[in-house]
matplotlib code that plots the C-alpha trace (Angstrom):
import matplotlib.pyplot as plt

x = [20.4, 16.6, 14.6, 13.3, 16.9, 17.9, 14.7, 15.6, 18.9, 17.7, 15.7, 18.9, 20.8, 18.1, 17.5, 21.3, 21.9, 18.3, 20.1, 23.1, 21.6, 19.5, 22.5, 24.7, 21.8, 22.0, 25.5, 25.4, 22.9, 24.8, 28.1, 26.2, 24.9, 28.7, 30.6, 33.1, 34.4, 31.4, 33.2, 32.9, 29.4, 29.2, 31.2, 29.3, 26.3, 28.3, 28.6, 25.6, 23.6, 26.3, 26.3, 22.6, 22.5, 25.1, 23.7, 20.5, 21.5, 23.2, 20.6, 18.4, 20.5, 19.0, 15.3, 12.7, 11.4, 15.0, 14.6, 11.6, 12.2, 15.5, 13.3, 11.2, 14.2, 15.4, 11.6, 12.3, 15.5, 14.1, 11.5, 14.3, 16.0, 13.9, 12.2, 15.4, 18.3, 15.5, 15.5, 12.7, 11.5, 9.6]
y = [37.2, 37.0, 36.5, 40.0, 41.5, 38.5, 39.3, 42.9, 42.0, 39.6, 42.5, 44.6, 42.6, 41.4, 45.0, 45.4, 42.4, 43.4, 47.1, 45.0, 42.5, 44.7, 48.2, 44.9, 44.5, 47.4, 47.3, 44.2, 44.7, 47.8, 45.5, 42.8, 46.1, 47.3, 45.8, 43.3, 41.7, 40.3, 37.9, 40.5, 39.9, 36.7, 36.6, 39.6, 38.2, 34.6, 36.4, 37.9, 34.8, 33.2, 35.9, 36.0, 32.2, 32.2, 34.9, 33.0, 29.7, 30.9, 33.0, 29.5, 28.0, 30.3, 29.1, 30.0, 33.5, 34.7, 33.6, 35.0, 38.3, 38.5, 37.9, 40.6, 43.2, 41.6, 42.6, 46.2, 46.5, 45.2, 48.2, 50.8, 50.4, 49.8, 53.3, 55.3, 53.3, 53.1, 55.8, 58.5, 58.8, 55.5]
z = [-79.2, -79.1, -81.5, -82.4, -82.5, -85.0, -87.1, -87.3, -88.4, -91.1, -92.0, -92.3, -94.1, -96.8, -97.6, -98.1, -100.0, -102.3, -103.0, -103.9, -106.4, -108.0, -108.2, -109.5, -111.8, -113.4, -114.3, -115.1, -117.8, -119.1, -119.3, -121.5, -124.0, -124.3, -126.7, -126.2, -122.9, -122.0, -119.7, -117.0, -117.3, -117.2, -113.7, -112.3, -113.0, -111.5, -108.5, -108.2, -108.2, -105.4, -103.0, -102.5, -102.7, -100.0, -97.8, -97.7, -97.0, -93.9, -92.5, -92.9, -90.3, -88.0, -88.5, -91.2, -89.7, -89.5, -93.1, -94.4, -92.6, -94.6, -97.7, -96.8, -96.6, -100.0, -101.8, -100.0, -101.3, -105.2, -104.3, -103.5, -106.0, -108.5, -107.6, -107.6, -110.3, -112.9, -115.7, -115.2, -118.8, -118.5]

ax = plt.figure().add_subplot(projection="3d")
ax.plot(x, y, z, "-o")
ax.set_aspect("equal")
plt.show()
């Protein structure tokens, strides 16, 4: 795989695991507001934190650009979503 074709990738997947942080995000902050059973916050938010840890660390095995392009795609994702799961009223 070259180089350009793994930095697309990295890309791909950092956007995909930014929409996913930040849409877990969201219902993780509305699962600490509810009442009760707030455990299930405490492990999505557990799990949140893991994932992206994870996914990072092993796109750094592939070299820091690979790493910084995935980055990238996470702040895009941040962007997305933060544009379309945020209230409109604000």
């Amino acid at each position: 795989m070259t180089l350009h074709y793994m930095m697309a990738a990295s890309v791909l997947i950092g956007f995909a695991s930014g929409l996913g942080f930040f849409w877990l995000l969201k219902i993780n902050t509305n699962l600490y507001l509810r009442e009760g059973k707030n455990w299930i916050a405490v492990i999505t938010h557990l799990v949140r934190f893991t994932t992206i840890v994870l996914i990072f660390w092993y796109i750094s095995k592939f070299g820091a650009m690979p790493l910084l392009c995935s980055l990238g795609g996470f702040l895009l994702g941040r962007k997305v979503s933060l544009k379309y799961l945020t209230p409109k009223e604000l």
